[in-house]
N, C-alpha and C positions, 0 to 999 in steps of 0.2 A: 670235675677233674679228679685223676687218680690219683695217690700218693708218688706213683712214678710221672705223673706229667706233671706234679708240682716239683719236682726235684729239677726236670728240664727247664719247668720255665725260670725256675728260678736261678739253675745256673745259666741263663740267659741274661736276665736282668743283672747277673754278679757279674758276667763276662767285661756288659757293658762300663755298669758302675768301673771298676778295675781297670779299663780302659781310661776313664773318661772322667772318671773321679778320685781322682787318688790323692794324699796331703795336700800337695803344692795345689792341685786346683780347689781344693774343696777353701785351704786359708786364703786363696786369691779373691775366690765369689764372695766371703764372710767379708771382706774389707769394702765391699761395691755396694750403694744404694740398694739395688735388688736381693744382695743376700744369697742369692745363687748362678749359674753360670746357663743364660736361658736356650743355647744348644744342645746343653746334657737335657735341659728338661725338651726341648722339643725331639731328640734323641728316644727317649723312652716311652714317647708319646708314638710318635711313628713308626719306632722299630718296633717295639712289643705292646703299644697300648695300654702303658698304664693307668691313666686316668679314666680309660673305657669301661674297667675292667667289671667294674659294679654296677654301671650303668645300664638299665634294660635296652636291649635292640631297637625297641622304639622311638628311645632316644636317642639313637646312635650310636651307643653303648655295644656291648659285647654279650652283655647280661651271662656274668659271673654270678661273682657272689663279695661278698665280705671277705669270705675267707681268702681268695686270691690277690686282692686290694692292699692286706694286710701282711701278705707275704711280704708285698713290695716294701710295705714300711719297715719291716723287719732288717731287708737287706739295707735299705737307705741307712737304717740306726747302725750300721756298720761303719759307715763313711763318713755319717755327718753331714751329706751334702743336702742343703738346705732347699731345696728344691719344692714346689708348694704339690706336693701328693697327700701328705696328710693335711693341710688347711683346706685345699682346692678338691682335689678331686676324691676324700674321702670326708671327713666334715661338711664341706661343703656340697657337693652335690647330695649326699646323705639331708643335707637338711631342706631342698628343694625337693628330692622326693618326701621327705617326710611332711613335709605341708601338703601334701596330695590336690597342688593346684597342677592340675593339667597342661592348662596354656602356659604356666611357667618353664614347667619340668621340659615340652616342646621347645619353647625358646631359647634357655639357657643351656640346658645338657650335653645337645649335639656338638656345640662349640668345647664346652668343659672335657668332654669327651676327646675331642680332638689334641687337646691341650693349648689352643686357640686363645680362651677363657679361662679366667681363673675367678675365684668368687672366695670372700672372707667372711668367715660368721663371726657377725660382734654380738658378744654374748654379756662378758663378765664386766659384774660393779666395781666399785672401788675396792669391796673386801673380799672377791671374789665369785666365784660362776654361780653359789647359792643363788642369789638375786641379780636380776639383768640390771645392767647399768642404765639400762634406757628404758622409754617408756613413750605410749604412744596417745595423742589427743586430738583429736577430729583431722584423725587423717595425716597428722604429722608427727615426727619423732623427735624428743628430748633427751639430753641426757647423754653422758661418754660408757663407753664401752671400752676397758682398758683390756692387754693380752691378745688381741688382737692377730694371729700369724696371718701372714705377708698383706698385713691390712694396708701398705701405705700403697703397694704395688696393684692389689686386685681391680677387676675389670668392674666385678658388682659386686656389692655387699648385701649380704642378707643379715637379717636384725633380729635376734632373739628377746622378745619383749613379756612381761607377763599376758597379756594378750594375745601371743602370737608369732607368727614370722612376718619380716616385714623385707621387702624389697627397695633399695635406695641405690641412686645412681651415686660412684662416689661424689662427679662433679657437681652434684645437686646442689640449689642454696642451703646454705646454712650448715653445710657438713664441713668437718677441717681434720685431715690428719696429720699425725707428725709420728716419728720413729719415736721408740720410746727403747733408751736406753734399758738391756739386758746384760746377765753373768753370763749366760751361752751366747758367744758370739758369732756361735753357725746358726743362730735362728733368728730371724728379725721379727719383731712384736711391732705392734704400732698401738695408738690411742687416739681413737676417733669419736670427734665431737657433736654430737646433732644438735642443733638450734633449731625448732619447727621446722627442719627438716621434709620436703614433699617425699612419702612412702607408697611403693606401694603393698597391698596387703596381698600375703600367700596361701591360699586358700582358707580352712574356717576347721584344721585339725584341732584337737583340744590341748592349747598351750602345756601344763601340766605333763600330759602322757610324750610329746612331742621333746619336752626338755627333757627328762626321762632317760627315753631314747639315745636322743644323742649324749649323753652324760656316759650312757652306757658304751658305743661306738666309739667316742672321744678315750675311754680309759680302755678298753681295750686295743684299740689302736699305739696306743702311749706305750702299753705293755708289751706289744709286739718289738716296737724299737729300742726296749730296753732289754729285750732279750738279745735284739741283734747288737747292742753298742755293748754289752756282754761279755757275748761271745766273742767281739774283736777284741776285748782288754784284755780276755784270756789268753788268746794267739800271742797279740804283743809280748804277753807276758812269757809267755813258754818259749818263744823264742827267743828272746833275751836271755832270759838263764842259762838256753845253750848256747851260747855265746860266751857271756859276760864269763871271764877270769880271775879268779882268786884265790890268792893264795896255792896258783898253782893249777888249779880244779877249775870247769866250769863250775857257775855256781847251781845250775839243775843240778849237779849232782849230789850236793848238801842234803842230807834227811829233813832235818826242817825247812827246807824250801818246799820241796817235794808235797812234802804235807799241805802247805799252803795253799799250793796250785791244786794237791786236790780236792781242799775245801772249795775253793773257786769253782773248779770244774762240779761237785756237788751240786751248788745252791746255782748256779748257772742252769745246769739238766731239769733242777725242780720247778726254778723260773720258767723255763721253757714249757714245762707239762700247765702250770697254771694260764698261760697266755695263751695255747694252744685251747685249751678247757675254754676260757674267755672267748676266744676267737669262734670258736665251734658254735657257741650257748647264743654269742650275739650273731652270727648269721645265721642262725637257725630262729632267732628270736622264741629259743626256749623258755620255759617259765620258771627257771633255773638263772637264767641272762643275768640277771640284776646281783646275786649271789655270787656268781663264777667269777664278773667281771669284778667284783669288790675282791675278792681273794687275790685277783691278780692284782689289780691294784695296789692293794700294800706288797707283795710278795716280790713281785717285778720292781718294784722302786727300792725294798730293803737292798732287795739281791743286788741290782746295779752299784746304788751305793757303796755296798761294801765290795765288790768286784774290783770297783773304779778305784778305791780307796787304797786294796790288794795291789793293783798294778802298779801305782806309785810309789809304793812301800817295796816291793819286788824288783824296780828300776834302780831304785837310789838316787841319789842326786839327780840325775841326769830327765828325771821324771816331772820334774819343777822349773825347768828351763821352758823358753817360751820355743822354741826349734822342736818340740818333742810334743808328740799328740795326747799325751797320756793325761793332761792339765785340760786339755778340751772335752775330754770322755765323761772328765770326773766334775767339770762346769753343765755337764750336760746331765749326767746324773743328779745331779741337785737342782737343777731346773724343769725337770722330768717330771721329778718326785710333786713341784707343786701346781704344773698344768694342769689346766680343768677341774683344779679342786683336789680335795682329799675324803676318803669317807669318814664319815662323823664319830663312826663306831670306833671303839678301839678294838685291836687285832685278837684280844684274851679279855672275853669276860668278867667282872670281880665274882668271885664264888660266893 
């Protein structure tokens, strides 16, 4: 795709979103078991494909790329609508091809593709995605996997183990899950428990290079929807100021406000070049990938933070009320920041 046919498509997928996801629906899905609203996602599946998008042809896919996959996630972090694009059809189908079993990728994708299917990767321990929570013995699986996205709802779970990937019916013996209480209440986590567990195994890629991977796809995914949830705090925010009255004056017109919005707009523009960087590095699987995406990493998370932080400071009062979205941007910012782990390094070396 050219720069001008990602602009169409994406003001395609914005059109819809905009229709179809705006507050009132986005705080209706966040209060229901499911977490999202499963016409909008069958809506984006059929109209434009998004769950295809990464998917090879063979699998029924579209065979994109990353890079289009994570448009999508970009505009979703504008709305919030919890919809399983980034669990489902980018984590998860990612991690079915990434096991390079065949007859899985066959079985499972055409549907995921469709948005039919949804699939949850249970990866992280009790102290996080370092170490898998689970663990596998003569053919069966141990051990909870806590963080879980749309794990209580998905069709199949795939199991991140130091061993490997592992495939489990949710209804299997010996599996259990439960919602597991979250600060963003547009995303639902779950915490899934395996007791010898019957698995099955996903090919014989080498666990190590495999986690890796997706660590890298997972955070730069992350960074895409924080540039998009971002860029909505900014809008909110600018428009507000021209509105809001004081002392006579709107209050965009105040010089220190001014200033504000354009630190925001700043470190928003730069987030954006870093995500973009990430985005490019991992669907090109440059040798650079693992580098870009840590930069975004911290940079996309600092930047939302304090964006999200900005908007509610820029509102005033009216920013801490529960009627008003700016309290959800900024639960989502701080729960952003600790998905899929953090890098270990710190952002400035000691000299």
């Amino acid at each position: 795709m050219s720069t001008a046919e990602h602009q169409e498509f994406l003001a395609s997928v914005r059109a819809l979103l905009t229709k179809h996801a705006g507050s009132a629906a986005v705080r209706a899905a966040m209060d229901t078991e499911l977490g999202y609203d499963p016409s909008l996602w069958r809506m984006l599946c059929e109209q434009i494909g998004v769950a295809a998008l990464a998917i090879p042809e063979e699998y029924g896919g579209f065979g994109a790329s990353l890079v289009e996959s994570l448009l999508v996630v970009g505009e979703l972090g504008r709305t919030l609508a919890g919809v399983p694009m980034l669990g489902s059809a980018v984590l998860g189908a990612q991690a079915v091809l990434l096991s390079g079993d065949a007859e899985a990728c066959a079985r499972l994708l055409p549907e995921v593709a469709e948005g039919t299917r949804t699939i949850a990767v249970c990866w992280a321990g009790e102290s996080g995605w370092d170490e898998p929570g689970v663990h596998e013995t003569d053919g069966a699986l141990t051990g909870t996997a806590h963080y879980v996205l749309d794990g209580v709802s998905a069709d199949t779970l795939v199991v991140v183990t130091p061993d490997g990937l592992f495939e489990v019916e949710p209804t299997a013996a010996g599996v259990t899950r439960r919602s597991a209480p979250t600060m963003d209440p547009t995303r639902k986590l779950a915490e899934i428990t395996f007791a010898a567990a019957p698995a099955l195994r996903l090919g014989s890629a080498d666990p190590a290079a495999t986690m890796a991977r997706l660590r890298d796809i997972a955070w730069a995914a992350v960074a895409a929807e924080q540039v998009g949830a971002a860029e909505r705090c900014l809008e909110m925010t600018v428009d507000y100021a021209k509105s809001r009255v004081q002392f006579g004056r709107v209050i965009g017109s105040f010089q220190a406000l001014k200033h504000r919005m354009a630190d925001m707009y700043v470190l928003l523009e730069s987030a954006r070049s870093a995500s973009i960087a990430a985005t490019a590095a991992v669907a090109a699987n440059s040798p650079s990938a693992a580098e870009d995406v840590w930069a975004a990493r911290v940079h996309c998370s600092e930047a939302l933070n304090a964006i999200a932080a900005d908007t509610i400071q820029l509102h005033g009062g009216i920013a801490i009320t529960w009627e008003h979205d700016a309290h959800l941007f900024f639960k989502r910012a701080h729960a952003d920041a600790q998905l899929f782990g953090t890098p270990r390094r710190p952002l400035t070396q000691p000299a």
